[in-house]
C-alpha positions as CSV (number, residue, x, y, z in Angstrom):
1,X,0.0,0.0,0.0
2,X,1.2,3.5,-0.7
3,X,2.2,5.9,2.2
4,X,1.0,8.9,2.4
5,X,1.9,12.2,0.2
6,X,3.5,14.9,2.3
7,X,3.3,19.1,1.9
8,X,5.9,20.9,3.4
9,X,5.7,24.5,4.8
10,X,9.1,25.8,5.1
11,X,12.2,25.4,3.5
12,X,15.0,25.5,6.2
13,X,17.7,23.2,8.1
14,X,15.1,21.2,9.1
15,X,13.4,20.4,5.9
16,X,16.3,20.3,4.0
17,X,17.2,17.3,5.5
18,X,13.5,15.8,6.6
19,X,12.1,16.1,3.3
20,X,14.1,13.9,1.1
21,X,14.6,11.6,3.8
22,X,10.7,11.0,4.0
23,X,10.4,11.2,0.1
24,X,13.1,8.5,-0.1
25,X,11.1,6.1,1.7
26,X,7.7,6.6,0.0
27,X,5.9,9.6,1.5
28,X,6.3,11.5,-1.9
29,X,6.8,14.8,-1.5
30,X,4.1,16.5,-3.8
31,X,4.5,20.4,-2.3
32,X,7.2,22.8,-0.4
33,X,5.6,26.6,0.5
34,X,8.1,29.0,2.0
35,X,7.6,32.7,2.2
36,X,10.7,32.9,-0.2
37,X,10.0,31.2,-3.5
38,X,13.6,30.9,-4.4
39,X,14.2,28.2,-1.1
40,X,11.4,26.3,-1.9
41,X,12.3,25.9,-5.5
42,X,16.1,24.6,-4.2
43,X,14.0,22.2,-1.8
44,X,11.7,20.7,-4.9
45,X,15.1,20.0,-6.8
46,X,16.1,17.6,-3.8
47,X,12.8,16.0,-4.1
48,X,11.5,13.5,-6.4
49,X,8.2,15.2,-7.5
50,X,7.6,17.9,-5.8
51,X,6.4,21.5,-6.9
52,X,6.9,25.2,-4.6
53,X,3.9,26.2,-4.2
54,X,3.1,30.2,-3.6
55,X,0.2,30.1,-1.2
56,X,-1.1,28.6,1.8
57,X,-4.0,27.4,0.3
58,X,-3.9,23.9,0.1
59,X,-7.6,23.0,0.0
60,X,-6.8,21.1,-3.9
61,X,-3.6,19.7,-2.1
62,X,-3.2,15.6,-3.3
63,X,-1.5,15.4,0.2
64,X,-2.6,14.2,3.2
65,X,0.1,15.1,5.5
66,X,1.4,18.6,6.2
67,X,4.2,19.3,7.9
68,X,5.5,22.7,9.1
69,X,9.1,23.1,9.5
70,X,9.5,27.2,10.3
71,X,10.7,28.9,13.0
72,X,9.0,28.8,16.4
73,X,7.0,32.3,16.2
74,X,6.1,31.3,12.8
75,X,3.9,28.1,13.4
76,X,0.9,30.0,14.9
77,X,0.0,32.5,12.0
78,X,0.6,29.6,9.6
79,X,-2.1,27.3,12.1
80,X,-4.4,30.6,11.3
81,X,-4.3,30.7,7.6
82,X,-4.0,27.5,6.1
83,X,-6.5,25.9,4.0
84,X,-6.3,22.3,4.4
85,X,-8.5,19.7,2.3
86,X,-10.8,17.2,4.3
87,X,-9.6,15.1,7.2
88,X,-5.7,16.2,6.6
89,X,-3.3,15.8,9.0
90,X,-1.2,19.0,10.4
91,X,2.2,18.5,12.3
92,X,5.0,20.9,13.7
93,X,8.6,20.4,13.9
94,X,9.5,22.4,17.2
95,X,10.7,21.2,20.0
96,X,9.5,24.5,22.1
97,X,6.1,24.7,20.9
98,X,3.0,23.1,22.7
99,X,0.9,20.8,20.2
100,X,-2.3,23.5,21.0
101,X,-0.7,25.8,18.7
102,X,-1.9,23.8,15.9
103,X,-5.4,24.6,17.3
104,X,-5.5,27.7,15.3
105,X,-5.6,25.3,12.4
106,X,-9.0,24.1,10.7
107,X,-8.3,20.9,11.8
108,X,-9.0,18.2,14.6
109,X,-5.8,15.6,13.4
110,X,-2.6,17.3,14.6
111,X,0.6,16.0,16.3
112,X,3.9,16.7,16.7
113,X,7.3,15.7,14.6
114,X,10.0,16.6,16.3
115,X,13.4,15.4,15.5
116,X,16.5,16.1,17.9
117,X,19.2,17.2,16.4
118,X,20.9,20.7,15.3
119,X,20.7,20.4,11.3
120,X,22.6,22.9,8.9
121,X,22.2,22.4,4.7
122,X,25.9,21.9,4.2
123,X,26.0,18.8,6.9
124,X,24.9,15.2,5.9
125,X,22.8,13.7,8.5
126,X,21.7,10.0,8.7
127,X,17.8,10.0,10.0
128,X,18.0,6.3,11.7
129,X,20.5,8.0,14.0
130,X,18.3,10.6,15.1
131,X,16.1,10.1,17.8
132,X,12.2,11.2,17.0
133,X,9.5,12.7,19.5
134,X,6.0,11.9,18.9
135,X,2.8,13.7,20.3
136,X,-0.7,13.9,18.6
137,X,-4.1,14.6,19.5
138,X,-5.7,11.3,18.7
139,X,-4.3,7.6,18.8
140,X,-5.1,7.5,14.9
141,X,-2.6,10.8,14.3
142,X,-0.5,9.2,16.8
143,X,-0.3,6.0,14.2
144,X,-0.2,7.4,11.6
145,X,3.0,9.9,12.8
146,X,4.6,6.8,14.5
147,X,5.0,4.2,11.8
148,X,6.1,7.7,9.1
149,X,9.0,8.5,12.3
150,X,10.2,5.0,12.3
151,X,10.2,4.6,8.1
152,X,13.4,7.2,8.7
153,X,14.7,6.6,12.7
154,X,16.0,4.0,14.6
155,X,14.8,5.8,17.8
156,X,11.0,7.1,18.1
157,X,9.3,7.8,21.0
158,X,6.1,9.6,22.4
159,X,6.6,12.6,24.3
160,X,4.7,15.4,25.5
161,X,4.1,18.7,25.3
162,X,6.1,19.9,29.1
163,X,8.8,16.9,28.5
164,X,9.7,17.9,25.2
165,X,9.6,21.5,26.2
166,X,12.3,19.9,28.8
167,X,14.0,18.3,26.7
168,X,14.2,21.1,24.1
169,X,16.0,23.7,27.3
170,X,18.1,20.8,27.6
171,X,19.1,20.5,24.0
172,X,20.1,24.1,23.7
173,X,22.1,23.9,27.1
174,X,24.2,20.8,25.3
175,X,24.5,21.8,21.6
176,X,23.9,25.2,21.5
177,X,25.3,27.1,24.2
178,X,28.2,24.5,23.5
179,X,28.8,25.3,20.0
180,X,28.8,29.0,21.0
181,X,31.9,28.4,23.4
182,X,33.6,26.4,20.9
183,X,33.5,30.0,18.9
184,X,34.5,32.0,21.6
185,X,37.1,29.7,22.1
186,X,38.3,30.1,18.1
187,X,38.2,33.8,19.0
188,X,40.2,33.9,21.4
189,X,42.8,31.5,19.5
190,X,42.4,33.7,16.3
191,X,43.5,36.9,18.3
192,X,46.2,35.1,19.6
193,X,47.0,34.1,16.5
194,X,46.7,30.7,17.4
195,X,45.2,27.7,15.6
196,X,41.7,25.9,16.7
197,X,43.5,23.0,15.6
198,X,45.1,23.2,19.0
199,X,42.0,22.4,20.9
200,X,40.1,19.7,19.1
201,X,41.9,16.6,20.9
202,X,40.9,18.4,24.0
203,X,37.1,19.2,22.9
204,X,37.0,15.0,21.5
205,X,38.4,14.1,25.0
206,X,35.8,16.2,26.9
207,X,33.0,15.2,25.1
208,X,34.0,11.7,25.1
209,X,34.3,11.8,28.6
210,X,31.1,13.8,29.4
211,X,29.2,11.1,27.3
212,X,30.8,7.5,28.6
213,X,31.5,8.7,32.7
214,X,28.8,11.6,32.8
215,X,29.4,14.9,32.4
216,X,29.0,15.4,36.6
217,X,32.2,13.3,37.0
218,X,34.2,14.8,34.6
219,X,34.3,18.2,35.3
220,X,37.8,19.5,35.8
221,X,39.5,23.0,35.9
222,X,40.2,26.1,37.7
223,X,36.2,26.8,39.0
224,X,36.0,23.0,40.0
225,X,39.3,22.9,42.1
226,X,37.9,26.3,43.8
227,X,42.0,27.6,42.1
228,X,40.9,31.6,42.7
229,X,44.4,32.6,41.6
230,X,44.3,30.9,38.2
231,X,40.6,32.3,37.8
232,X,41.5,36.2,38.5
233,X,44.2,35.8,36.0
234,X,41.9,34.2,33.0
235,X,39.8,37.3,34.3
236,X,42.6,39.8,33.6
237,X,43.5,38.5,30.7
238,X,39.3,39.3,29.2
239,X,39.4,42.7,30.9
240,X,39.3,44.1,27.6
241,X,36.3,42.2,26.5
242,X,33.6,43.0,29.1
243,X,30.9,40.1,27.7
244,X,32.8,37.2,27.7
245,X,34.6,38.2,31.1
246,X,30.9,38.3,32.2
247,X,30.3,35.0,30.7
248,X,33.8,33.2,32.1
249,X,32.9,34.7,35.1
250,X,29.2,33.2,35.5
251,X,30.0,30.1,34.5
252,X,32.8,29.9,36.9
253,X,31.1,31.1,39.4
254,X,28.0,28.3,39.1
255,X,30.9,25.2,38.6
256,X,31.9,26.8,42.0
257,X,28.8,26.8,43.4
258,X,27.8,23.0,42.2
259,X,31.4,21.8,43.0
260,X,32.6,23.7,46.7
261,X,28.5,23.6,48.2
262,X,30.3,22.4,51.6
């Protein structure tokens, strides 16, 4: 039996990547809207058959599945003015977002897709390594969104709307703010004159260690020995650069906290 056809509204990191990989398993890919044209036509020439559509008016749509992959503040004004044909099925992406947002939507079948993992358009990804959060509003959207997620992962799970909100705090705490301190580090190096080849055996080795002993019995450092001295002098050394001596300083100052409680 044939799976379902898929629209897609939006035409970022995210369905970049989710598109094709659903359209390589049989959920053919028959639509991408995005409020720039030029996006969605690169999407459709990733896809097998699909077409950029200019409206939200999908109420002719051959799909049955629509998925919105936007940003966060995005999703509810797109729940408000979409036209969806009969019984269709109307799914977001984020991980911040409750599933009522979707109430806006003409539509009682909506769920949740949510994928976790940081996506960029220049970066392969492999789907069946990416773990994928289900919630929907019925059991039968619930089916239907299950059996799509596990076509492309190796992980899928149910979630809902307050753990994945969890989980999504958490995510940006691990990936995000740590991707932003790998680039103040490179800063730093780069002013230096100094190469950020330097630190990637050290940023392997943390991670590797954060992931196989837990990250609470691998901390190390100046703020976890309670080494004041050392810490002043890294201070010194940022006086010139009053944000990220705020930031060394914060940080610090909660490893202290979590570390030196007696």
């Amino acid at each position: 039996m044939a799976q379902p056809s898929i629209s897609f509204i939006g035409s970022g990191n995210l369905a970049w990547h989710l598109a094709p990989a659903l359209d390589n398993v049989g959920y053919s890919v028959k639509e991408v809207y995005s409020r720039n044209p030029k996006n969605a036509k690169l999407l459709t020439g990733r896809l097998y058959q699909a077409e950029a559509k200019a409206t939200l008016d999908f109420s002719t749509s051959p799909s049955s599945i629509f998925i919105i992959a936007v940003s966060d503040d995005a999703i509810k004004p797109i729940a408000q003015d979409i036209i969806l044909p009969d019984d269709a099925i109307l799914l977001h992406t984020s991980g911040s977002q409750p599933l009522s947002v979707l109430s806006y939507a003409a539509t009682p079948h909506t769920g949740v897709f949510y994928p976790l993992q940081t996506f960029s358009k220049n970066k392969k990804v492999d789907f069946r390594d990416i773990p994928i959060f289900i919630e929907a509003g019925s059991s039968e959207t619930e089916g239907v969104c299950m059996k799509m997620a596990r076509q492309i992962s190796s992980s899928v799970g149910k979630i809902s709307s307050t753990e994945r909100k969890a989980l999504h705090v958490a995510a940006v705490f691990a990936s995000n703010f740590t991707n932003h301190m790998l680039a103040i580090s490179k800063g730093i190096l780069q002013q230096n004159r100094l190469s950020f080849d330097l630190l990637k055996p050290l940023i392997s080795e943390t991670l590797n260690k954060g992931l196989s002993i837990g990250p609470e019995n691998s901390q190390t450092g100046p703020a976890k020995r309670g080494d004041f001295e050392i810490l002043d002098a890294h201070l010194e050394f940022l006086q010139k650069d009053e944000a990220l001596a705020a930031i060394y300083k914060l940080v610090s100052q909660h490893i202290i906290d979590q570390y030196n409680e007696g």
